[in-house]
MARRO-88087 format. One line per 10 residues: number of its first residue (from 1); their letters; for each residue x, y, z of N, C-alpha, C, O. Coordinates in Angstrom, 3 decimals. Layout:
NUM	a	X/Y/Z/X/Y/Z/X/Y/Z/X/Y/Z  ... $
# end
This chain:
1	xxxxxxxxxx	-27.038/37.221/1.079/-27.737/36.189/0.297/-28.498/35.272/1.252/-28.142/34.120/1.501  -29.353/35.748/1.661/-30.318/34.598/2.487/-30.957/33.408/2.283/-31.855/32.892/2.948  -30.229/32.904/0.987/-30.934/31.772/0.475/-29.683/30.955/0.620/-29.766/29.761/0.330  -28.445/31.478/1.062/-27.596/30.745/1.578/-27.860/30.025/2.809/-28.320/30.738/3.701  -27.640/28.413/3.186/-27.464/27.874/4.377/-26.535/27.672/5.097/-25.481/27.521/4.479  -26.436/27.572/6.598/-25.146/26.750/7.076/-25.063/25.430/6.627/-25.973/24.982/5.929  -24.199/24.817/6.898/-23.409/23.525/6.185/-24.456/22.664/7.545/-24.751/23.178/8.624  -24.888/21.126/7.020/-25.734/20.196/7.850/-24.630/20.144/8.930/-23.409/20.101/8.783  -25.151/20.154/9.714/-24.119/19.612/11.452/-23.329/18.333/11.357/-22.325/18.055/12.012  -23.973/17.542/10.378/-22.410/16.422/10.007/-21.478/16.427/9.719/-20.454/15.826/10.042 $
11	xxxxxxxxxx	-21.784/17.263/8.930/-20.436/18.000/7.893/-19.293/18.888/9.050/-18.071/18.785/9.157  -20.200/19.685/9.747/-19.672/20.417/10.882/-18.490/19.336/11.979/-17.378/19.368/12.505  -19.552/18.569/11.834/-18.738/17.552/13.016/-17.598/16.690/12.479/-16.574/16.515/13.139  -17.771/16.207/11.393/-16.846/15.248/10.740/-15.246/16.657/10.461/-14.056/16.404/10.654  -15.665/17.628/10.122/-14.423/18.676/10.030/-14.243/19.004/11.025/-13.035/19.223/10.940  -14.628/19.350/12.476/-13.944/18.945/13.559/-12.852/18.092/13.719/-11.682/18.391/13.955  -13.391/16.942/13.558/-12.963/15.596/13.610/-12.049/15.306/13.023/-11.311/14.466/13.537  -11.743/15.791/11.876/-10.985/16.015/10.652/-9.164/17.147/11.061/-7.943/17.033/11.170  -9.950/17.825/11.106/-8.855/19.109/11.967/-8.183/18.875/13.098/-7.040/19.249/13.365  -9.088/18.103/13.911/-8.150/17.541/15.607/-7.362/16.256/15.189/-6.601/15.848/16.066 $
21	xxxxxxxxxx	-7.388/15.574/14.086/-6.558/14.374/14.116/-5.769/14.333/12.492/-4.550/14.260/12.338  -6.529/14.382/11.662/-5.467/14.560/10.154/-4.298/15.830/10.054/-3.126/15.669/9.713  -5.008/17.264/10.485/-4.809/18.014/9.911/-3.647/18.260/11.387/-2.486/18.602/11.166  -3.927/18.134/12.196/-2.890/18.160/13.453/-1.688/17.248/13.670/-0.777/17.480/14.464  -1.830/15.744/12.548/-0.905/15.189/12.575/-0.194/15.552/11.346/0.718/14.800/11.002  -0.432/16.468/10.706/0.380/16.358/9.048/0.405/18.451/9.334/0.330/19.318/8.464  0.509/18.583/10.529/0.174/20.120/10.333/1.803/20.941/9.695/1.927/21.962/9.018  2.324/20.478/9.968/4.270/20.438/8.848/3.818/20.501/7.488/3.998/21.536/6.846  3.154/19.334/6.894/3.055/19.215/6.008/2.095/19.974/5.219/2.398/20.299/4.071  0.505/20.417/5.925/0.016/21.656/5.566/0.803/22.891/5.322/0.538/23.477/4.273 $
31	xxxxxxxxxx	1.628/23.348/6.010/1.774/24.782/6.434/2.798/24.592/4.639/2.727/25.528/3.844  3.611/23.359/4.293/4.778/23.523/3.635/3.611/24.218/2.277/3.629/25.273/1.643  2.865/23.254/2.275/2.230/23.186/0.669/1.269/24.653/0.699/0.565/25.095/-0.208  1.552/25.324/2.315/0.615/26.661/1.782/1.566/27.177/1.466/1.502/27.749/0.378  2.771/27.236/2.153/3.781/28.399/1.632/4.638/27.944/0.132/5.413/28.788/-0.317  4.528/26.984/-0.412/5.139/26.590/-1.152/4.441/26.089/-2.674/5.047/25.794/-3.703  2.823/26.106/-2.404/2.338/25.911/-3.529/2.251/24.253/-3.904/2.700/23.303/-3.263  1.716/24.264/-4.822/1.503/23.088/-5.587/1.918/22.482/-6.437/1.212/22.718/-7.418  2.993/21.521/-6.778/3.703/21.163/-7.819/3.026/19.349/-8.461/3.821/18.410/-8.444  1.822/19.167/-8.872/1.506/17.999/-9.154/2.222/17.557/-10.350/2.193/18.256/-11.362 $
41	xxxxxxxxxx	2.966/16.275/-10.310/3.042/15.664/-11.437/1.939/15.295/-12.590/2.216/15.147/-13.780  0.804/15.192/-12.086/0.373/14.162/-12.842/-0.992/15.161/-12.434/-1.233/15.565/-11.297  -1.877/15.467/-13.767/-3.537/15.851/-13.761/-4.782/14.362/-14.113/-4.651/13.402/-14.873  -5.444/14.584/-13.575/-6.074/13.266/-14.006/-7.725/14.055/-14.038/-8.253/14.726/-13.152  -8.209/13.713/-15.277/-9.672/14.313/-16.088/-10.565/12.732/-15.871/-10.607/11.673/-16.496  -11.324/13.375/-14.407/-12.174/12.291/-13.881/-13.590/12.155/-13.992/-14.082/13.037/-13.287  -14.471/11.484/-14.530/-15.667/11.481/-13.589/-16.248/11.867/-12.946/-16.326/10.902/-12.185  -17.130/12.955/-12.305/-17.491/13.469/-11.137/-18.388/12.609/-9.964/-18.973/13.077/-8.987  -18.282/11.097/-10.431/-19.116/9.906/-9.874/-18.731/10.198/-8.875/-17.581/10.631/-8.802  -19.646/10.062/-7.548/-18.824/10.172/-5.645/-18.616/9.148/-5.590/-17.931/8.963/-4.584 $
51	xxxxxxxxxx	-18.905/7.718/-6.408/-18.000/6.648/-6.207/-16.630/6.477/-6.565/-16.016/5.462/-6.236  -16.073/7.474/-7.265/-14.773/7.415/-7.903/-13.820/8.105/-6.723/-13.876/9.311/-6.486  -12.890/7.141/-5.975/-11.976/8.344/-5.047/-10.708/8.279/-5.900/-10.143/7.193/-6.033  -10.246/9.348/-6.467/-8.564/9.341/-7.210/-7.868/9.480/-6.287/-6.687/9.287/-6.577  -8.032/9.715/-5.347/-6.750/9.665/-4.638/-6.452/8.950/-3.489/-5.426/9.037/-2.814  -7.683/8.037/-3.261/-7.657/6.409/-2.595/-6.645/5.542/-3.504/-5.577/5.018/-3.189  -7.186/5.559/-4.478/-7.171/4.426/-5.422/-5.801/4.508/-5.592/-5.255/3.428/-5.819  -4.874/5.787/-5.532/-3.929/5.629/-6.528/-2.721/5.719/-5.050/-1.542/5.568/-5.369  -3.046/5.980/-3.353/-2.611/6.040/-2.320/-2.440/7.304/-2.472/-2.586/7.757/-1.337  -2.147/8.440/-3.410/-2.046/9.675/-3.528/-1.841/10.617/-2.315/-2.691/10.656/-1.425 $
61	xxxxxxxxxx	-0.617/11.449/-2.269/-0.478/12.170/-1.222/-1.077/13.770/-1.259/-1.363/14.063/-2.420  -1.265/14.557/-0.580/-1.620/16.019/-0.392/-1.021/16.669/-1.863/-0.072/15.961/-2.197  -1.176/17.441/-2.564/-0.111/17.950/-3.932/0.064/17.145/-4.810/0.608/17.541/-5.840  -0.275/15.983/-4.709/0.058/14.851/-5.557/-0.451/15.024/-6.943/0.231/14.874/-7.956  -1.506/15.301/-6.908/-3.009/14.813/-8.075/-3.343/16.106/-8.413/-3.960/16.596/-7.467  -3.178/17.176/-9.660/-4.366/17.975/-9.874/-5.219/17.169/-10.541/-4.889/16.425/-11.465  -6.585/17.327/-9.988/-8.026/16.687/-10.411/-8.617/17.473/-10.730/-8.499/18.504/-10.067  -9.674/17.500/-11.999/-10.515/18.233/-12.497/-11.582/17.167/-13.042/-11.464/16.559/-14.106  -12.607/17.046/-12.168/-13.850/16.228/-12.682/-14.720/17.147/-13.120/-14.817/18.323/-12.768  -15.666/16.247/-14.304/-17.257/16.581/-14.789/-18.098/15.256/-14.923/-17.971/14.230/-14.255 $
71	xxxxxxxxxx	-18.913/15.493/-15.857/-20.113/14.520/-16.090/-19.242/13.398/-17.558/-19.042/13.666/-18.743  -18.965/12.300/-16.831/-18.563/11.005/-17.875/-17.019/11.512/-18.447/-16.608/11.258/-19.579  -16.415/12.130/-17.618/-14.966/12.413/-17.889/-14.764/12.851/-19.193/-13.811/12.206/-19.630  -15.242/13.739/-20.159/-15.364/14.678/-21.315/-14.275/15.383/-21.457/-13.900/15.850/-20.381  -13.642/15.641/-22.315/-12.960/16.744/-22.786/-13.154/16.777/-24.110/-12.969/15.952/-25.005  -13.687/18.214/-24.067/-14.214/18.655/-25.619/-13.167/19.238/-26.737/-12.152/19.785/-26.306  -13.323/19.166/-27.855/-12.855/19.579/-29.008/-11.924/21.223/-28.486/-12.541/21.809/-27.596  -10.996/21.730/-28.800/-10.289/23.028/-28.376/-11.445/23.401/-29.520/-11.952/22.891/-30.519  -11.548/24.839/-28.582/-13.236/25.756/-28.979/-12.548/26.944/-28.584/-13.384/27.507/-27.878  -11.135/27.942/-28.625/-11.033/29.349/-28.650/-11.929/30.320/-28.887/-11.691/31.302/-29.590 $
81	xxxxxxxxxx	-13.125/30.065/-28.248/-14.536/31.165/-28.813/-14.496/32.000/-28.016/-15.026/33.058/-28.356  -13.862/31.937/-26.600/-14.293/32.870/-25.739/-15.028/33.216/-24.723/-15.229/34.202/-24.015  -15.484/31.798/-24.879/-17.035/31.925/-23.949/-16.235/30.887/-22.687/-15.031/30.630/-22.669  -17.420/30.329/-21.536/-16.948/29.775/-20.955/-16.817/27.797/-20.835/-17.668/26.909/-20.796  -15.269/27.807/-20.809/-15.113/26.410/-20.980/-14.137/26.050/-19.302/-12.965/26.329/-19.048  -15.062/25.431/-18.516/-13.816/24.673/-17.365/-13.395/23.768/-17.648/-12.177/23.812/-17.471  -13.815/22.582/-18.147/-12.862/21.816/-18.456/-11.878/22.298/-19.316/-10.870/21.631/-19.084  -11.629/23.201/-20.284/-10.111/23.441/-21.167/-9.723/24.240/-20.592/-8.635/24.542/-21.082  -10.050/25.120/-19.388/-9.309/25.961/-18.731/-8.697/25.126/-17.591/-7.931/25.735/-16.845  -8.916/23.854/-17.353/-8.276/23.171/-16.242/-7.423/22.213/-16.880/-6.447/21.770/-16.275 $
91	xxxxxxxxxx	-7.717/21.834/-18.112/-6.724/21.664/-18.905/-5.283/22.584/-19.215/-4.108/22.274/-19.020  -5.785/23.627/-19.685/-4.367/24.556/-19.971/-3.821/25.316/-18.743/-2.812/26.015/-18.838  -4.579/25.151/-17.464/-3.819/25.570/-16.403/-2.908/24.196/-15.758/-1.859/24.341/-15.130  -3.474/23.008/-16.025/-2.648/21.998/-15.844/-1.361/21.674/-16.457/-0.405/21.204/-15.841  -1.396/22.047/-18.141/-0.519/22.017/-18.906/0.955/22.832/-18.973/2.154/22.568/-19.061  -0.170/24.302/-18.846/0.797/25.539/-19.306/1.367/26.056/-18.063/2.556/26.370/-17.990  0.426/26.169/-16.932/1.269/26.543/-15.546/1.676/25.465/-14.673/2.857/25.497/-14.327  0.741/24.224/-14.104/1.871/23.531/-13.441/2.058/22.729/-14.407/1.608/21.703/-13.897  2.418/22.413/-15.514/3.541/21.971/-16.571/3.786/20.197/-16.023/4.846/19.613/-15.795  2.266/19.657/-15.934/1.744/18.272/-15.484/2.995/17.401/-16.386/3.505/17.844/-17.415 $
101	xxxxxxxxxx	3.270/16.361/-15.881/4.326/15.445/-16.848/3.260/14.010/-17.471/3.510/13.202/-18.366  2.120/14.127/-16.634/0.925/12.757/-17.377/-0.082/13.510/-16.524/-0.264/14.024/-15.420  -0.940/13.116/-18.398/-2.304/13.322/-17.747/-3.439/12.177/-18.269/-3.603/11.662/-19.375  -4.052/12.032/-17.158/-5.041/10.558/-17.213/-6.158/10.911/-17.345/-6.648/11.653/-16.494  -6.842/10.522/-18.361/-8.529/10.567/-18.723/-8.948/9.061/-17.783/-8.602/7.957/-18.203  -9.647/9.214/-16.623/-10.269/8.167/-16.021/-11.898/8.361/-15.977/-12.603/9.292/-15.590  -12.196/7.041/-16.556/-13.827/6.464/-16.894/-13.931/5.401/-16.128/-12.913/4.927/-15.622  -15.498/4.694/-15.853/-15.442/4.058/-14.928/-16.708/3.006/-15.421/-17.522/3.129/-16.336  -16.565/2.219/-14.689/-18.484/1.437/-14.521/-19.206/1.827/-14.066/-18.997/2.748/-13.277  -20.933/1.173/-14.393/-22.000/2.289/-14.355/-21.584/3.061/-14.131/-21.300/3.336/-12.965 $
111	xxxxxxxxxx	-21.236/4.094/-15.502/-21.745/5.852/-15.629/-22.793/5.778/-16.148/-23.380/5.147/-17.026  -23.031/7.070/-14.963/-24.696/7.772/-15.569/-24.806/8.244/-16.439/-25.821/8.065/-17.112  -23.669/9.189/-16.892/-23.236/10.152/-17.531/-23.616/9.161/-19.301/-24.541/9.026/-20.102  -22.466/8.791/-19.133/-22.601/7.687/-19.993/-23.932/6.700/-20.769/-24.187/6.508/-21.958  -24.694/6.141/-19.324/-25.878/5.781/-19.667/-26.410/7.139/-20.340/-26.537/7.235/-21.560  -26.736/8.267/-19.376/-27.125/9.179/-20.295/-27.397/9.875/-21.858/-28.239/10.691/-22.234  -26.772/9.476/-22.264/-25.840/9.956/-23.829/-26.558/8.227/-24.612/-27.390/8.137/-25.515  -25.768/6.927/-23.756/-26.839/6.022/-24.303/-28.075/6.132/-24.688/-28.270/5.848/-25.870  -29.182/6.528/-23.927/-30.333/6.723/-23.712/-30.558/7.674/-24.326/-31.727/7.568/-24.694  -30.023/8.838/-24.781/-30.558/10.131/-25.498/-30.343/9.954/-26.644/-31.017/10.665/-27.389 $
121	xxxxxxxxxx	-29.222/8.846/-27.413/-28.791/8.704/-28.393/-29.898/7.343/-28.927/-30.356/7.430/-30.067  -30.132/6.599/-28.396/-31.240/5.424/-28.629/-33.241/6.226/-28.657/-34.296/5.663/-28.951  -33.018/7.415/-28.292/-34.395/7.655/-28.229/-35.197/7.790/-27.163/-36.333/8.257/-27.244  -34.540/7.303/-25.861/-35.220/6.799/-24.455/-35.197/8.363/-23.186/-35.692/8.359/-22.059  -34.578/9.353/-23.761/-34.144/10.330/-23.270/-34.595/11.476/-23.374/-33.899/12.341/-22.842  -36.110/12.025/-24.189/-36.003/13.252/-24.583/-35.655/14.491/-23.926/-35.240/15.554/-24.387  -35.843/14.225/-23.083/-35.587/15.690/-22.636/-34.335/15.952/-22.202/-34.147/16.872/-21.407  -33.177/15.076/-22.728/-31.873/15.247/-22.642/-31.613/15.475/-24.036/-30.383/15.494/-24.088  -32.075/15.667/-25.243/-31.968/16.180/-26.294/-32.626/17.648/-26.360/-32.301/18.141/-27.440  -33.190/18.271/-25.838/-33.812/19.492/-25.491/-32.134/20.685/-25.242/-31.137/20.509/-24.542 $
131	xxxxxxxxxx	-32.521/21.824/-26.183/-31.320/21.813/-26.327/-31.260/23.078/-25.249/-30.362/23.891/-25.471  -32.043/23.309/-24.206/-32.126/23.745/-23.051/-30.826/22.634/-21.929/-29.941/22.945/-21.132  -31.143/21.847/-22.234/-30.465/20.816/-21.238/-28.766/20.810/-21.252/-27.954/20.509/-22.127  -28.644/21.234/-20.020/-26.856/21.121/-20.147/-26.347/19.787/-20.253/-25.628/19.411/-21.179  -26.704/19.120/-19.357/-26.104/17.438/-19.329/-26.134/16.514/-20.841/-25.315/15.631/-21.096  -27.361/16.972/-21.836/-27.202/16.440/-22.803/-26.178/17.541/-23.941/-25.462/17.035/-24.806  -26.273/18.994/-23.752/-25.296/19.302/-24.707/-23.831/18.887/-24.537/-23.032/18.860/-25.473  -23.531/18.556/-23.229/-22.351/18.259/-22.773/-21.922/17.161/-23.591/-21.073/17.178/-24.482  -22.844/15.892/-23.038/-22.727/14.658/-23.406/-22.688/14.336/-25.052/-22.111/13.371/-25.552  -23.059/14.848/-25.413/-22.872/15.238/-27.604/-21.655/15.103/-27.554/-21.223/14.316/-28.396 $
141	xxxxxxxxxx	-20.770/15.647/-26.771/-18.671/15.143/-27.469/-18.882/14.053/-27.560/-18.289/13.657/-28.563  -19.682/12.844/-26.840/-19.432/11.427/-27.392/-20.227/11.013/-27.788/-20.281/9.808/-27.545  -21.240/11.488/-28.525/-22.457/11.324/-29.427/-21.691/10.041/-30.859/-21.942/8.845/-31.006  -20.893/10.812/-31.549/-20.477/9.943/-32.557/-20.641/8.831/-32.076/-21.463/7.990/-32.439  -19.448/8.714/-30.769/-19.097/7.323/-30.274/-20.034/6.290/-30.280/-19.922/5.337/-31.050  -20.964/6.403/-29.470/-22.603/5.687/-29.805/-22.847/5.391/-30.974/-23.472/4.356/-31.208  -22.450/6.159/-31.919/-23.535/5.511/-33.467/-22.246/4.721/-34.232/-22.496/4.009/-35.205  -20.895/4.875/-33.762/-19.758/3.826/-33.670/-19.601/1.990/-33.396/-18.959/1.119/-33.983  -20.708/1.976/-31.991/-20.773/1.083/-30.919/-21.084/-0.067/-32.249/-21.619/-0.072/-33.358  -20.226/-1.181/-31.138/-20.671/-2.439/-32.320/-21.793/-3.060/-31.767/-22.318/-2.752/-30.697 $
151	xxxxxxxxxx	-22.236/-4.183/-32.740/-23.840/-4.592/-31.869/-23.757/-5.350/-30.763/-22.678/-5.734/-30.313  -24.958/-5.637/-30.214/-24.457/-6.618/-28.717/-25.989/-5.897/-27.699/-26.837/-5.051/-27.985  -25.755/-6.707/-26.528/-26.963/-6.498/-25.427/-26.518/-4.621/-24.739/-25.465/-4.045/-25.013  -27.364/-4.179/-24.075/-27.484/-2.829/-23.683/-26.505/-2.729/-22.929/-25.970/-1.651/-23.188  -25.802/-3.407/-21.894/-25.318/-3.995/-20.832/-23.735/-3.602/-21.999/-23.063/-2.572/-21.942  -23.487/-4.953/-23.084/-22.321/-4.798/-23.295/-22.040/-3.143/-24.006/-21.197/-2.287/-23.737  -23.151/-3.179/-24.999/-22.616/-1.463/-25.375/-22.769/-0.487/-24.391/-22.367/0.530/-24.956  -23.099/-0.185/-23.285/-22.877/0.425/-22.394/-21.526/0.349/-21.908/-20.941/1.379/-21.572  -21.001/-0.735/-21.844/-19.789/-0.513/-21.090/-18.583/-0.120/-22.172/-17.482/0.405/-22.004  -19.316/-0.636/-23.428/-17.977/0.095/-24.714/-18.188/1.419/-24.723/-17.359/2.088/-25.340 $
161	xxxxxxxxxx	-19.200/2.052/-24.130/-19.465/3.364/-24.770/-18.608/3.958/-23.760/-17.996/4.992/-24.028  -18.473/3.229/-22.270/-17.551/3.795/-21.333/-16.507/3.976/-21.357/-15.932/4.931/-20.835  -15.847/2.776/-22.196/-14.314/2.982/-22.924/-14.083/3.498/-24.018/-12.950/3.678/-24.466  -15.370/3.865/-24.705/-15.095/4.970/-25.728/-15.344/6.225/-25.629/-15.322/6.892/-26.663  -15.643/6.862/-24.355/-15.728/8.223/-23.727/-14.368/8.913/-23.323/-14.018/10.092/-23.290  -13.850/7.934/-23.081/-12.457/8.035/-22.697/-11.320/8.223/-24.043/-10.310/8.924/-24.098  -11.849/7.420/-24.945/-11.037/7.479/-26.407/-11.282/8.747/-26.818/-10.257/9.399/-27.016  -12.366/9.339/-27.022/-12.977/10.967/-27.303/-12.016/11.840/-26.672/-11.286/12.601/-27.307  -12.024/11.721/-25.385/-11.600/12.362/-24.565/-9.808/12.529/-25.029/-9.140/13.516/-25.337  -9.577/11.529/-24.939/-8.031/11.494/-25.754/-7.411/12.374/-26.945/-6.595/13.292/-27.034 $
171	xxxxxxxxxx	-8.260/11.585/-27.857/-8.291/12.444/-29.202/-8.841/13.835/-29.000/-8.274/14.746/-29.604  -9.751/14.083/-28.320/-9.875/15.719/-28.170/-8.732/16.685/-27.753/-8.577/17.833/-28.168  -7.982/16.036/-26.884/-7.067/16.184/-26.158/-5.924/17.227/-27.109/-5.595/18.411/-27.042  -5.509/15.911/-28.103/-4.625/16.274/-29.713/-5.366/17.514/-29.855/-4.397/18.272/-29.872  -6.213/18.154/-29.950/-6.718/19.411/-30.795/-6.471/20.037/-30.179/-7.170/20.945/-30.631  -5.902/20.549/-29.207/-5.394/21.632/-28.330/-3.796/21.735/-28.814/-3.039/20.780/-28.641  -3.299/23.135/-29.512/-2.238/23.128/-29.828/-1.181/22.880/-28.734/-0.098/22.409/-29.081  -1.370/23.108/-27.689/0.095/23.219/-26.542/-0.104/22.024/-25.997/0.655/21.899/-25.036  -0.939/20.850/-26.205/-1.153/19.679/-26.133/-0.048/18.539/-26.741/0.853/17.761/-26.426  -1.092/19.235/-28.206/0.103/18.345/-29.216/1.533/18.480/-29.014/2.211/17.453/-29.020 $
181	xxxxxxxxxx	1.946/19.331/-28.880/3.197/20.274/-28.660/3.976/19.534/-27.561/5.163/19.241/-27.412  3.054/19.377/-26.976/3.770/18.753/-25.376/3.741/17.281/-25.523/4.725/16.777/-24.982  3.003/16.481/-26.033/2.971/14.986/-26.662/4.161/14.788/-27.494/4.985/14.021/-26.997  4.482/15.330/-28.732/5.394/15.745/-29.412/7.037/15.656/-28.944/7.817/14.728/-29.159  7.258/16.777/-28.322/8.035/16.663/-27.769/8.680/15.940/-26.693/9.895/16.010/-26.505  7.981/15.324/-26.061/8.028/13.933/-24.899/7.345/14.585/-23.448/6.825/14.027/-22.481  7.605/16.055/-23.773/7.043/16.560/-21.883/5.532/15.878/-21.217/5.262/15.603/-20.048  4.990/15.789/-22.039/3.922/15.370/-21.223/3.425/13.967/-22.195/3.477/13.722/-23.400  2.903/13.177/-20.924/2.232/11.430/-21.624/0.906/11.496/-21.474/0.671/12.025/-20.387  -0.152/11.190/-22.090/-1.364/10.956/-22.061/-1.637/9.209/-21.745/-0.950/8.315/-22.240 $
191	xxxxxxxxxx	-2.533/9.050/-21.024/-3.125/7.381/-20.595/-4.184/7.668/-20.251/-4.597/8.675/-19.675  -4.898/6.381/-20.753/-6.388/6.362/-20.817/-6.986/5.095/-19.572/-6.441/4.006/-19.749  -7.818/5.121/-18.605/-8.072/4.337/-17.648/-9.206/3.912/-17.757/-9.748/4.260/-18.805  -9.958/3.128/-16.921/-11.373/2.705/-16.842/-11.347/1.882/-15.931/-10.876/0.767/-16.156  -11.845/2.215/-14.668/-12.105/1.229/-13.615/-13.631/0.617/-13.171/-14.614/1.293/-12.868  -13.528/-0.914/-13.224/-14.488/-1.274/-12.805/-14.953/-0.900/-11.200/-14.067/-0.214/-10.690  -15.708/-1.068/-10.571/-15.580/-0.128/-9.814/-16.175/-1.664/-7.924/-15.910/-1.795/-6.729  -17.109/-2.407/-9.123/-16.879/-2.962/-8.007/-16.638/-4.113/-7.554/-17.083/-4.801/-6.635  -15.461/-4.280/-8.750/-14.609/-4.987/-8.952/-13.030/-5.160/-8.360/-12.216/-6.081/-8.295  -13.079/-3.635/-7.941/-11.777/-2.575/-7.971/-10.449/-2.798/-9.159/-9.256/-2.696/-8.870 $
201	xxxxxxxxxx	-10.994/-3.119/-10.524/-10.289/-4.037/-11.392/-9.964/-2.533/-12.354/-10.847/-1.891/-12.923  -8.485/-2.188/-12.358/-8.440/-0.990/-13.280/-7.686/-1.912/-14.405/-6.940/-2.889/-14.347  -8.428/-0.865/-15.796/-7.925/-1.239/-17.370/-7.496/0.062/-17.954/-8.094/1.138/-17.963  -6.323/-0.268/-18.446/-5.106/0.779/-19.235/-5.808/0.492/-20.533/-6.402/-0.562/-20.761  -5.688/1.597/-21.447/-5.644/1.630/-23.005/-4.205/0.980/-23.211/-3.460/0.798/-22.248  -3.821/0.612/-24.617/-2.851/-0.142/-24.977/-3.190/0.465/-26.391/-3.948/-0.372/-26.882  -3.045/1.358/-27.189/-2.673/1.827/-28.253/-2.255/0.446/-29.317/-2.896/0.004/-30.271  -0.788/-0.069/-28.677/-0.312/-1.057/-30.296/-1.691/-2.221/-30.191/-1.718/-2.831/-31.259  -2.543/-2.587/-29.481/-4.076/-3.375/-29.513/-5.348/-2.407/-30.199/-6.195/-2.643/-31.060  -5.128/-1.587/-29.627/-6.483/-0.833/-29.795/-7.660/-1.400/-28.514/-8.814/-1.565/-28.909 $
211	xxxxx	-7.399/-1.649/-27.222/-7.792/-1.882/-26.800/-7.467/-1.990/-24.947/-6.436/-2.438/-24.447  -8.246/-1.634/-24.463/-8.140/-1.844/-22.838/-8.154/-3.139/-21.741/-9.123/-3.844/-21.456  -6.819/-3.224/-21.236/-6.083/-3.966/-20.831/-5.974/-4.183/-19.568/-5.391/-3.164/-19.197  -6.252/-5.251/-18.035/-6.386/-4.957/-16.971/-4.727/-4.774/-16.559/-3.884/-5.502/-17.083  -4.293/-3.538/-15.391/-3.079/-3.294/-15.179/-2.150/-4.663/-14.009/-0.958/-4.530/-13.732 $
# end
């Protein structure tokens, strides 16, 4: 494939750099988690923002975190069609094989993602309604949410629409039978997040409010 490149020489150098001092001081701790696999407690359905680090934020160790990011932290409706879905396949490999005990839908400030879906849903977007466009078919799971939004400046419904991407995301969640199943029964907890970002100010959902709460 000649349209493949080598990796920029930063990248080169910083994994050098990386290998002679992280990976040489924790090299015990590599070798355990190759031979031993991965046992995460906890999956967390992120954002794909490069401002978002999950596993800064939370001090998170090596094995700690299965993470599965996309565009505005989405999880869609259970769709058994057949075709291809990564987010519900990183879902039910989180669920059904490493048998996660919480899983966190984390949303954030300025999303694009988010703005996105704003903007396509207000009119300002066409060619994210083009039904060529992946980023806008994506962004449709929280389409309702938008025509939900209560009134107010662009600024404030933007940031509800951020905490209501995350509510979608929740409730989508329920439509997956081995979901419910696992809610149900107590094995697994669902929590809903939203961090301001440069603020570093994180907000929990709170269910008996109906509303997001700083932790």
């Amino acid at each position: 494939m000649q349209y493949v490149r080598p990796l920029p020489a930063y990248l080169v150098k910083r994994y050098h750099g990386w290998k002679s001092t992280v990976f040489e001081a924790n090299k015990a701790v590599f070798g355990e988690l190759a031979t031993q696999g991965q046992r995460p407690r906890i999956m967390v359905v992120s954002c794909c923002d490069s401002r978002l680090h999950v596993t800064s934020m939370f001090g998170a160790d090596l094995g700690e975190l299965f993470i599965h990011r996309n565009i505005a932290n989405l999880i869609p409706h259970y769709e058994p069609d057949g075709l291809h879905h990564g987010t519900s396949a990183a879902v039910e490999y989180g669920v059904r094989t490493l048998k996660v005990e919480h899983l966190i839908v984390l949303g954030h400030s300025g999303c694009g993602g988010v703005e996105g879906c704003y903007n396509m849903c207000a009119g300002h977007a066409p060619e994210l309604n083009e039904q060529t466009s992946f980023v806008g078919r994506w962004l449709d799971i929280m389409r309702p949410a938008y025509h939900a939004l209560p009134a107010g400046d662009d600024a404030s419904r933007k940031t509800a629409l951020e905490k209501a991407s995350i509510l979608v995301s929740l409730q989508n969640l329920m439509t997956f039978p081995f979901i419910r199943v696992a809610v149900l029964d107590g094995s697994i907890t669902l929590h809903g997040l939203w961090k301001n970002i440069g603020e570093g100010r994180l907000e929990t959902y709170d269910p008996d409010r109906d509303l997001f709460v700083p932790l």
